[in-house]
C-alpha positions, 0 to 999 in steps of 0.5 A, a space after each residue: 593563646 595562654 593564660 598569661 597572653 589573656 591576662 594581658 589582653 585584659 589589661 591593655 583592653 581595659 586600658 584603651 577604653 576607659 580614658 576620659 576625654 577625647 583621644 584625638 580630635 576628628 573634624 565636625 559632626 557628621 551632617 545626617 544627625 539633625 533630629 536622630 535620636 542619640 546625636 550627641 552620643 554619636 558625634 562624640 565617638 567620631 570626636 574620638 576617633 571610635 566610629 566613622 560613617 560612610 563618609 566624612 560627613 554622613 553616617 546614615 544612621 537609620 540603615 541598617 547594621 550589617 555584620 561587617 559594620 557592626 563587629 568594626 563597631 564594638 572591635 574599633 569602638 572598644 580598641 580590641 586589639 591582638 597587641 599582648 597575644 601570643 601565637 604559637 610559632 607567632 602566626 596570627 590566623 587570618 580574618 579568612 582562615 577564621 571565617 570563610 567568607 571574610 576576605 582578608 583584603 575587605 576593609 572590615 577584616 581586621 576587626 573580626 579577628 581582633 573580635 574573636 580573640 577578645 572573647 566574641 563568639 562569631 560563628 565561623 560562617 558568619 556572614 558579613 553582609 547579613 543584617 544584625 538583629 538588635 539582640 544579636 548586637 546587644 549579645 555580642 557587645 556584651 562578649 565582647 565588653 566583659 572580656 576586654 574589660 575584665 568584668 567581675 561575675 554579677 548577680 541579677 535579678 532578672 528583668 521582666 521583658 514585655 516580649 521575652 519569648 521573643 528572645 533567642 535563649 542563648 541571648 538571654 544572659 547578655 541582654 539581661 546584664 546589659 539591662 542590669 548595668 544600665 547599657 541597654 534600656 527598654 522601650 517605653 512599653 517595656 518590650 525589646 523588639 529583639 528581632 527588629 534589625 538594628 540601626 547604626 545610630 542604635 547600634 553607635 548609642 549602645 556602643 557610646 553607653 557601653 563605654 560610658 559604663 566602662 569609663 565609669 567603672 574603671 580603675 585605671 590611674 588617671 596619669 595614664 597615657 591616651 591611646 589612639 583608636 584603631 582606624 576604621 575604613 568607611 562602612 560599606 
């Protein structure tokens, strides 16, 4: 992929997720959010079409995120896409030639390339039925969020973190920045609990206040067609 490619990546990316309003309009609000913290938020991704549950009306959000669902999460919520890439010879690589134990067929497949060609570092033996620790979400929303959405360098001061010597080192940086930004808040006890498996309600806020951030920041005119979001198959 060239630099040219890359440049358009962004573009586009940046693009699709910071329109305002609802891109389409997707049915009533899912029927397991009564007392779930950040129901609205969660609601409002399915009015838009970002996120689906496991079924029409239920989104069973407090199991826990697998890798399958959480990386569909950010590439669906996000629209990341491989629509301005170029390919040597034009063969897109394939979820499986990318990570072994992706099957092209499984539903989730799509948005592991999409994903690794918008700047998330997946390790190629990733495993999509393992359960996502919160740090590990935080870390690859983060990836993903700077590279579509072209976000300039920052300089922070860093946040003190009740259990920081709990944090996977490499993580550090992605979590310190989601703090500074304001996508990610502590816990009241100021900890983070970065190894504590992450919910999909969890996961779907931090994913509605990622884009929040973005529609905040971006500057894209207003006169601006919508795009429609990339469907997203049922997690499984």
């Amino acid at each position: 992929m060239n630099k040219k490619s890359m440049t358009s990546v962004l573009a586009v990316s940046v693009l699709s997720v910071s329109l305002g309003g609802q891109l389409f309009a997707a049915g009533a609000g899912f029927g397991d959010l009564n007392g779930v913290s950040g129901q609205a938020k969660i609601d409002a991704l399915k009015t838009e079409g970002l996120v689906k549950g496991v079924s029409a009306a239920s989104f069973q959000p407090k199991s826990v995120l697998n890798y399958a669902q959480g990386i569909q999460f950010i590439a669906g919520g996000l629209q990341l896409s491989l629509a301005a890439i170029s390919f040597e010879a034009g063969k897109v690589p394939t979820a499986h030639d990318l990570f072994p134990a992706v099957s092209d067929e499984a539903w989730y497949a799509e948005a592991f390339v999409n994903a690794h060609f918008n700047g998330v570092k997946l390790p190629e033996s990733v495993d999509p039925t393992a359960p996502m620790t919160k740090e590990t979400y935080i870390h690859y929303l983060m990836q993903a969020v700077e590279t579509s959405g072209n976000l300039p360098l920052i300089n922070i001061k860093p946040q003190p973190i009740g259990d920081e010597d709990q944090l996977t080192p490499e993580y550090q940086g992605s979590i310190q920045r989601a703090l500074s930004r304001g996508i990610l808040k502590l816990n009241a006890d100021g900890t983070l609990n970065p190894k504590a498996k992450i919910t999909r309600a969890e996961a779907a806020v931090l994913l509605y206040d990622t884009i929040d951030f973005l529609k905040n920041t971006s500057k894209t005119p207003a006169s601006t067609p919508d795009m429609p979001a990339d469907p997203e198959p049922p997690a499984k």
